[in-house]
N, C-alpha and C positions, 0 to 999 in steps of 0.2 A: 779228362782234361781238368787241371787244378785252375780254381777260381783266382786273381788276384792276391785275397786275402789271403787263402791257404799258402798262394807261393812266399808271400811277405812271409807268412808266420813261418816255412821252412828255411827261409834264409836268414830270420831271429832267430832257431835254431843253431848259430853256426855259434860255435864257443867264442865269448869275447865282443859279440855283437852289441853297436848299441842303438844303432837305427841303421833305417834302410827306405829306400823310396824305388819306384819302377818312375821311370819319365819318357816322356815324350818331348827330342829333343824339335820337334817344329815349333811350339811354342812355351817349352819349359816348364809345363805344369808336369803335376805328378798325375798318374793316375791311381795311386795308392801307397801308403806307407807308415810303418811302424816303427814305433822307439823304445826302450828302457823306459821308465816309470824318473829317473834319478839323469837321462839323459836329457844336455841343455841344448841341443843342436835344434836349427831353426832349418827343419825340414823344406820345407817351401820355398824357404829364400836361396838354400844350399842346392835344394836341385835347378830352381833358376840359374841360379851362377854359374853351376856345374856343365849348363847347355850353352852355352861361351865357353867355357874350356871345350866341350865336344867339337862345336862347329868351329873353334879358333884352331885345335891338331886336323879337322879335317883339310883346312882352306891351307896350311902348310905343305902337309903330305901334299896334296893336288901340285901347290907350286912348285913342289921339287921329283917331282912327277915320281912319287913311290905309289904303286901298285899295289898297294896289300892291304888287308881286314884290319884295322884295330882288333886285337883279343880285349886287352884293359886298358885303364890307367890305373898309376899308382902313385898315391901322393902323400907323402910321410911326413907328418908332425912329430912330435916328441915323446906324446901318449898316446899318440891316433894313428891307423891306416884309414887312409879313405880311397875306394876303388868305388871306378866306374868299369863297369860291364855291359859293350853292348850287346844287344838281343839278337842275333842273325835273323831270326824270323821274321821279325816287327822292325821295320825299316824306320831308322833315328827312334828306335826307341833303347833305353841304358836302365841297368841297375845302378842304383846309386848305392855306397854300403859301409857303414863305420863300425871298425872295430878297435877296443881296447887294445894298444901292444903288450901289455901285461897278462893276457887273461885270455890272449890268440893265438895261434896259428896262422900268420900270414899265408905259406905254403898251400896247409890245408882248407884256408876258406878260399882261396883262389880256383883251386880246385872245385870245390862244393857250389861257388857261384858261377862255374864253367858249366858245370853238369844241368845248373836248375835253368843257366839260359838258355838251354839247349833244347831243354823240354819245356819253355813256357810255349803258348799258341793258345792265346785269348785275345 
């Protein structure tokens, strides 16, 4: 079973990466997260945020009574992807995860953060 760290540092891993946060969307702290060195993204405040967009698509889906899993979200800036990934194991828990458009794989990091939330269980 990978530690926290080790999963952050495998999802840094993903080409194009430039932070990344695991959250806990009951009360939007993180429980761990990593960035680029040159990365200006204000971790903390982005996963707070990020858990209002979580529970504001959950309280939607509910009212129009759609039945199904969130896989992601996807939310496309100019230079940025930024994906939430929930955890299936760890109930409202999400990856949080920004990558470079220039220097990514949207495709293939979708992918890669499908696979690692599938084996976290810590």
């Amino acid at each position: 079973m990978a530690t926290i760290n080790e999963t952050l540092t495998e999802i840094m891993d993903i080409e194009g990466a430039l932070a990344t946060s695991i959250v806990d969307s009951t009360n939007g702290f993180m429980l761990g997260s990593k960035s680029r060195v040159n990365s200006l993204i204000d971790l903390e405040y982005a996963s707070a945020g990020n858990t209002e967009l979580y529970h504001a698509k959950q309280k939607i889906m509910k009212a129009l009574n759609i039945n199904e899993k969130i896989e992601d979200f996807l939310i496309t800036l100019e230079s940025q992807y930024h994906i939430l990934m929930p955890i299936p194991q760890i109930s409202g828990a999400f990856i949080y995860f920004v990558m470079d458009k220039e220097n990514g794989t949207l495709a293939l990091a979708r992918r890669k953060l499908h696979d690692i939330a599938l084996k976290i269980d810590f």
